[in-house]
C-alpha positions in Angstrom: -36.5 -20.8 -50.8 -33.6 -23.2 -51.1 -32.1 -23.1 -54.5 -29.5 -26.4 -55.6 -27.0 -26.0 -58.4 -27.4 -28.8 -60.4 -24.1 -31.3 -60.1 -23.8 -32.3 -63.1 -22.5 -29.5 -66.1 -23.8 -30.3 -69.3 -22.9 -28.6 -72.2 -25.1 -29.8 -75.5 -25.3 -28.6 -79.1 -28.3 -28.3 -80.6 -28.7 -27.7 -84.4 -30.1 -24.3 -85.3 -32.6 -23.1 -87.3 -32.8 -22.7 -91.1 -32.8 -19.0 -92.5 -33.4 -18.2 -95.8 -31.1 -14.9 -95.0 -29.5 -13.3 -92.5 -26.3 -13.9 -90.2 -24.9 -17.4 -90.0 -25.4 -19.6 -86.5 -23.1 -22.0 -85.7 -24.5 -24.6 -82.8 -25.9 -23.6 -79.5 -24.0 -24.5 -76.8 -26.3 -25.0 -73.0 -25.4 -24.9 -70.0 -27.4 -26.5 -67.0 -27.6 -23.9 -64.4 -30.3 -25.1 -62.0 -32.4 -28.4 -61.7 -35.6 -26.4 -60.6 -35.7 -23.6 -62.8 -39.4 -22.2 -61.0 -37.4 -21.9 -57.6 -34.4 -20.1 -59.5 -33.3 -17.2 -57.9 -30.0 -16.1 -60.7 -28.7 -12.8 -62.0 -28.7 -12.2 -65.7 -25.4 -14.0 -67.6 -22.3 -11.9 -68.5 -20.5 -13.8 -71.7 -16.9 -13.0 -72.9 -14.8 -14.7 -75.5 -11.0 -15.7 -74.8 -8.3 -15.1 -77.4 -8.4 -19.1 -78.2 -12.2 -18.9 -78.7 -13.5 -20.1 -75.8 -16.6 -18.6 -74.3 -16.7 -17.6 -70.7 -20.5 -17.1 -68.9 -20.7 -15.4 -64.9 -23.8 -15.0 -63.0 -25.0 -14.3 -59.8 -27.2 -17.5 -58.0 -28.9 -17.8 -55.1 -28.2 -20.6 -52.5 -29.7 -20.7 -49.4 -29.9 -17.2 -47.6 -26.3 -16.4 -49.6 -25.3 -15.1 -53.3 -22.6 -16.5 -54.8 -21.1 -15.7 -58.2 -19.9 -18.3 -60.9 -17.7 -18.6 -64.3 -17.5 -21.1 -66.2 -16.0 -22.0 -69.5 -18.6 -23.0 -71.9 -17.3 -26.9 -74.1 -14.8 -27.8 -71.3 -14.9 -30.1 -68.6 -14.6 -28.2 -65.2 -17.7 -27.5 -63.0 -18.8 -23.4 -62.7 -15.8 -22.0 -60.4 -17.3 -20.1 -57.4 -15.5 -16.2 -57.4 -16.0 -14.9 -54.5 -14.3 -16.2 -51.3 -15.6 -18.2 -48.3 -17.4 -15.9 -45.9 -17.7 -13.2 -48.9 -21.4 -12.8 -50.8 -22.4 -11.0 -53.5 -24.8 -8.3 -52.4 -28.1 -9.3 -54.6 -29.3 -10.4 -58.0 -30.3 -7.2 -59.5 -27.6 -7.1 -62.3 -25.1 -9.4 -64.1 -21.8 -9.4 -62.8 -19.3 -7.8 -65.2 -16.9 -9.5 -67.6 -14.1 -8.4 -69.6 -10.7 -10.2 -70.9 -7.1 -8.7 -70.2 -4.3 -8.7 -73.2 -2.5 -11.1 -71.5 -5.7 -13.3 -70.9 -6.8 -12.2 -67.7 -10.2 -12.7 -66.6 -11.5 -10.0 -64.5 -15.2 -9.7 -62.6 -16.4 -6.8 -60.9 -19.6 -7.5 -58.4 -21.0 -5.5 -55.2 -20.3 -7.6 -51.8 -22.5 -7.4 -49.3 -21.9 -5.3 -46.1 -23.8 -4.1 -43.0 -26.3 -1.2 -43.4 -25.3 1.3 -40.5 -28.5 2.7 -38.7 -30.5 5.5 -40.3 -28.9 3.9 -44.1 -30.3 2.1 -46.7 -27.9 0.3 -48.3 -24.7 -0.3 -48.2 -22.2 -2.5 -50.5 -18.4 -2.8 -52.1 -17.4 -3.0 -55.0 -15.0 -5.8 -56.0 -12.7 -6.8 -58.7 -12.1 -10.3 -59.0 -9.1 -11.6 -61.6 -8.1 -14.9 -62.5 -4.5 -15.5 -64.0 -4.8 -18.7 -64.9 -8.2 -18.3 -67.2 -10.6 -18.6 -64.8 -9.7 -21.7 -63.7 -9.4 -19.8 -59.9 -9.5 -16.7 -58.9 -7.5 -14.1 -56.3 -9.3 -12.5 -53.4 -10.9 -9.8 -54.5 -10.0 -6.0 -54.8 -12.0 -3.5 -53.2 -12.6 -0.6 -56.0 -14.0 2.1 -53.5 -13.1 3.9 -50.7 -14.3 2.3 -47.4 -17.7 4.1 -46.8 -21.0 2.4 -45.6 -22.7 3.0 -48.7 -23.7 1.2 -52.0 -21.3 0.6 -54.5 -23.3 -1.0 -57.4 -24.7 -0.8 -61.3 -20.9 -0.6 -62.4 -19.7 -0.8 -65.8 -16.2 -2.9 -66.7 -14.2 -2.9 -69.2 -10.5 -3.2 -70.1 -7.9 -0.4 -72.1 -5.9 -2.4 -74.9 -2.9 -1.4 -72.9 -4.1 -3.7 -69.9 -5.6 -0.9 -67.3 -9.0 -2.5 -65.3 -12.0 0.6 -66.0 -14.2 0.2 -63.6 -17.2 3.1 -63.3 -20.1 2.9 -60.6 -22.9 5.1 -59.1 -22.6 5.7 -55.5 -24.0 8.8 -53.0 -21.2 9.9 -51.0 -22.3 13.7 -52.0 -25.4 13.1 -50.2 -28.5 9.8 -49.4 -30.7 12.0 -52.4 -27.9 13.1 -54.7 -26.4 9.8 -56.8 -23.1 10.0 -58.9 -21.3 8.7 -61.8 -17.9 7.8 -60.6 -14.8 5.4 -62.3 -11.6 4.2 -61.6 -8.3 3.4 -63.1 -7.1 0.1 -61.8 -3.7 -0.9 -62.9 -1.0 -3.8 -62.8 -3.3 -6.1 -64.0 -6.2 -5.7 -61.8 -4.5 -5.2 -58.3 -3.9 -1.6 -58.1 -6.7 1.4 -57.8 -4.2 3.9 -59.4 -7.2 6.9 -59.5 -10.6 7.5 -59.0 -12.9 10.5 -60.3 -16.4 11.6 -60.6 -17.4 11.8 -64.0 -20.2 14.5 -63.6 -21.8 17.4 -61.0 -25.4 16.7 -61.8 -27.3 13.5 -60.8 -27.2 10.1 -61.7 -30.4 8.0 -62.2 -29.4 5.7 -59.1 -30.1 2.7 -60.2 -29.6 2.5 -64.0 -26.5 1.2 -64.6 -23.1 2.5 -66.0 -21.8 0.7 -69.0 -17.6 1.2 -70.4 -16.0 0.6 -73.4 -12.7 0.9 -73.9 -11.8 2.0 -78.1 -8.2 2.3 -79.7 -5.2 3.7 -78.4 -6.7 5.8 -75.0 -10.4 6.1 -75.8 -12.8 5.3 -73.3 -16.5 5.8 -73.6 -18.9 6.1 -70.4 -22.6 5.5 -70.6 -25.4 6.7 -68.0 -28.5 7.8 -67.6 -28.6 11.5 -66.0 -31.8 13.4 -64.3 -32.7 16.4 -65.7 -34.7 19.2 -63.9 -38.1 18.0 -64.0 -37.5 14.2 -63.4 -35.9 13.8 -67.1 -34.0 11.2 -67.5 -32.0 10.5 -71.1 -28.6 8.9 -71.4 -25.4 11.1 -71.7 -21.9 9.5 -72.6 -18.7 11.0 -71.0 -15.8 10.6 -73.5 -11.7 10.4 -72.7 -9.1 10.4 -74.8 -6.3 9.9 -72.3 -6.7 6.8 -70.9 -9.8 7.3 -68.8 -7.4 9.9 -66.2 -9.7 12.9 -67.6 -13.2 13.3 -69.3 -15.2 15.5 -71.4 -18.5 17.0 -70.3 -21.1 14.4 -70.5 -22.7 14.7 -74.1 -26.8 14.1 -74.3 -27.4 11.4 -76.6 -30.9 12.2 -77.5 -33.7 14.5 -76.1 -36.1 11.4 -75.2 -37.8 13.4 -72.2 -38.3 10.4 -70.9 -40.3 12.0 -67.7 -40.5 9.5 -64.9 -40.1 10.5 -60.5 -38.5 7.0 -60.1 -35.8 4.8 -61.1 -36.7 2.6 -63.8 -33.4 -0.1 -63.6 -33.1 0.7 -67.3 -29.3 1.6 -68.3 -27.7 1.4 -71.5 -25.1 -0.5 -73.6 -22.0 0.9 -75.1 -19.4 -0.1 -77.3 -16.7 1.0 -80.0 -14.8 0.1 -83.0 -11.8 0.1 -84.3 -12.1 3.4 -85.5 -13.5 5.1 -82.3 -17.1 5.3 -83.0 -19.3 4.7 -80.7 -22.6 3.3 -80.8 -25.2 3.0 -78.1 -28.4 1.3 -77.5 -31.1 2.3 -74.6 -34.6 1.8 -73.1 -37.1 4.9 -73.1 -40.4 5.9 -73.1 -42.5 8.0 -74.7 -45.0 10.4 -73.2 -47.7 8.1 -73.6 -45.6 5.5 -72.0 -45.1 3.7 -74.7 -42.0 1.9 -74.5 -39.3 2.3 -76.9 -35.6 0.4 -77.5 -33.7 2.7 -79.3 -30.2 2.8 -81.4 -27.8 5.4 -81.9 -24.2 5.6 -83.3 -21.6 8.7 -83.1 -18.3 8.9 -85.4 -16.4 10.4 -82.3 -18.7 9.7 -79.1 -19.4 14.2 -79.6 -22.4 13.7 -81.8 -24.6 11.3 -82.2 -26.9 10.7 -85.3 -30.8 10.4 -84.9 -31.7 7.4 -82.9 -33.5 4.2 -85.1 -35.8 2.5 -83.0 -35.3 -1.9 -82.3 -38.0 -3.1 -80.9 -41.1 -3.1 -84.1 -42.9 -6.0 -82.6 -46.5 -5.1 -81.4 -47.9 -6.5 -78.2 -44.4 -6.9 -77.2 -42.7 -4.8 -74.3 -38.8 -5.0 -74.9 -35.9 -5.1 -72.2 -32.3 -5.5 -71.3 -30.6 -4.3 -74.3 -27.1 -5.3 -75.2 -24.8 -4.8 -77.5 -20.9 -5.2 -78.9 -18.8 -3.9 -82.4 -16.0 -5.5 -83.4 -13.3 -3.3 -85.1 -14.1 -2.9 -88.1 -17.8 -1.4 -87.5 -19.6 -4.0 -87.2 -22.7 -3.9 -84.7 -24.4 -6.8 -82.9 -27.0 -5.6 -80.7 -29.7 -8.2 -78.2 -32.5 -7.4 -76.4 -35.5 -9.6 -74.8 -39.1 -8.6 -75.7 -42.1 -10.4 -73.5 -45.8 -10.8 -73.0 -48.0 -11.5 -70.1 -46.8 -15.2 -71.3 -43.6 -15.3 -73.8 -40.3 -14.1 -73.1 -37.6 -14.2 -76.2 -34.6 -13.2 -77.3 -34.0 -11.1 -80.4 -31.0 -9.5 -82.3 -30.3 -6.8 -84.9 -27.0 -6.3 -86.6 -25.2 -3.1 -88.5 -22.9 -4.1 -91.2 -21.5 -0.4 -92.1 -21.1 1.3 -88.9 -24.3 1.8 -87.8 -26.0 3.4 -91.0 -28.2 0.9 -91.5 -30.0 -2.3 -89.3 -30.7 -5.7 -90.7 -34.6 -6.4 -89.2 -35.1 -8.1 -86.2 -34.5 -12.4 -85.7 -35.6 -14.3 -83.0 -32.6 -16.5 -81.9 -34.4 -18.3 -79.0 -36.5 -20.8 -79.3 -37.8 -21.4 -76.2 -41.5 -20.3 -74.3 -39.1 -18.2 -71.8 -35.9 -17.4 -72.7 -34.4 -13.9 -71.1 -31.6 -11.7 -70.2 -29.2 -11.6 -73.3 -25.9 -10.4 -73.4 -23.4 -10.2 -76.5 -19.9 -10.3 -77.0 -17.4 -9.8 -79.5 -15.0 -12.7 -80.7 -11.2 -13.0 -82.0 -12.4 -14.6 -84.8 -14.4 -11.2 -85.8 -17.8 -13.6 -84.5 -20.0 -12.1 -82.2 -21.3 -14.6 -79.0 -24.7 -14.3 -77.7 -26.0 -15.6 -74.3 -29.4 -16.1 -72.5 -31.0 -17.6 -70.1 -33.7 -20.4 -71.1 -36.3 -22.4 -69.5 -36.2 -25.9 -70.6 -38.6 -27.6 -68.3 -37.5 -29.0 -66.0 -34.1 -26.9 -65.9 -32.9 -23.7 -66.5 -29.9 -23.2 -69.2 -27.7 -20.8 -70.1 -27.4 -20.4 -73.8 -24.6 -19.3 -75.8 -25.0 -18.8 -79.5 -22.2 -17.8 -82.0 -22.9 -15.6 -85.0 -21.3 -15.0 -87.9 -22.3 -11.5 -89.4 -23.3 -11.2 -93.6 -23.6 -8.2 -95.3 
């Protein structure tokens, strides 16, 4: 089904809510994605925040029989910039593209590309890294991260070292079509050079729940997956370097969920650190009974991580895509979509002391379906939220700016 991109970009603000308490919203911004938002065929939004403030969104759409990924800066003129080059497709919709900001204010995408499947494969993908020098107003051609095998390359997580190196960690099966791996990459001079790449880990990776990075003061870099344990178990582990990502410590269990499932459930988690090096994560499980559970831990040095609280309290609701940023001084926005049969919305819950403690839960969106959050950190010390939202008879992209309160 033929999907247009609406031609015209509008970007409104709309007055938010009243809260007797709570964190302070400043006005939504929206962006008009598509003009039919039933036939919408679009990858989750990635958000970013440049040094000057300005909000950045990416996403994957669907035109025609192709995929083509899009940034745009949200309260400025330009249309959405298309990323990848003419001839050159993103390989599907299944995850966001990733997003992160150089030092020297660099914007830099990471996104599979599609590629033949050679006979007797199943898939088969490579993984790019797109940079713009001029703040996204174009981009390069693309890098290719990985080696040139016909395999996928995919569910990567991107971030960037305060001294400028690209991080870059994927899951591929180059050990093997049954045996997925946790692998990362060191990509320097701004983007355009794969100086290293290493496997994180010996045992398996869930194949399709994706690897998130974040990159903490002077060389710390945090890695987040979910592993398979004998017996189908599958709980998150975090890898932790304190050189720069060129060397990393035995993946550390976060928790002993037991989550027991003979599948892969596209469920990975969200880390981030402070100023300070702690690290906090945020993940999807189940319980035995299959009851699902979004839970929340923080670590003072990424080692040891406390007893997990648990997000989602909402009964009758079944939570989803959890993410979440700090800012450096320990403070902890995290977003997550819970849904019926019927509603989807977008909620947020917020640590003002490093993780300790959790304000409740707040509904930021507003409309019947809004989905697929993702939070970022600000200069200003602000955290920016984004969604998508159905707004009959168009689908937006939300961004909403919040301003944390103890």
């Amino acid at each position: 089904m033929r999907v247009l991109v609406a031609a015209a970009l509008a970007v409104l603000l709309v007055a938010p809510p009243a809260h007797a308490a709570g964190p302070a919203l400043a006005p939504r911004q929206e962006l008009t994605v598509f003009d039919k938002p039933h036939e919408a065929h679009v990858s989750a939004p990635a958000v970013a925040v440049t040094r000057d403030g300005k909000t950045v969104v990416a996403w994957i759409a669907q035109q025609g029989h192709d995929h083509n990924l899009f940034v745009a800066q949200l309260g400025s003129a330009p249309k959405p910039v298309r990323v990848n080059p003419d001839g050159l497709f993103a390989d599907s919709l299944h995850q966001p593209p990733g997003l992160a900001l150089g030092p020297g204010g660099e914007v830099y995408v990471s996104w599979s590309s599609a590629k033949p499947v050679p006979e007797g494969g199943l898939f088969a993908s490579d993984l790019r890294l797109s940079r713009s020098l001029d703040g996204g107003r174009t981009f390069e051609s693309p890098l290719r991260v990985n080696e040139d095998r016909p395999i996928s390359h995919s569910f990567e997580g991107l971030g960037v070292a305060p001294d400028g190196t690209v991080i870059v960690s994927w899951i591929d099966s180059r050990d093997g079509p049954s045996t997925a791996g946790t692998y990362l990459a060191r990509i320097t001079e701004r983007g355009s050079r794969v100086e290293k790449t290493l496997k994180l880990d010996e045992g398996e990776t869930c194949v399709c729940c994706r690897i998130d990075v974040a990159a903490g003061p002077g060389d710390t870099v945090a890695v987040a997956w979910r592993k398979v344990f004998p017996g189908s178990i599958r709980d998150m582990v975090v890898g932790l370097s304190r050189d720069g990502a060129r060397s990393f410590s035995l993946a550390g269990l976060v928790h002993a969920d037991r989550w027991k499932i003979n599948a892969c459930p596209h469920r990975g988690g969200s880390v981030a650190m402070d100023g300070r090096g702690r690290v906090y994560l945020a993940w999807y499980t189940e319980t035995a009974e299959g009851q699902p559970r979004m839970l929340f831990a923080a670590s003072p040095d990424g080692l040891r991580f406390a007893a997990p609280s648990r997000l989602n309290t909402a009964a009758g609701y079944i939570p989803d895509q959890v993410r979440l940023a700090a800012d450096p001084a320990g403070h902890v926005a995290i977003v997550w979509e819970e849904a019926t049969a019927v509603r989807r919305r977008v909620l947020l819950r917020y640590s003002t002391d490093g993780g300790r403690t959790l304000s409740a839960p707040q509904a930021l969106s507003q409309a019947i379906k809004a989905y697929a959050p993702d939070v970022a950190v600000a200069p200003s010390g602000d955290f920016v939220v984004a969604w998508h939202e159905e707004q009959f008879p168009v689908l937006k992209t939300v961004t909403q700016a919040i301003r944390l309160v103890k």
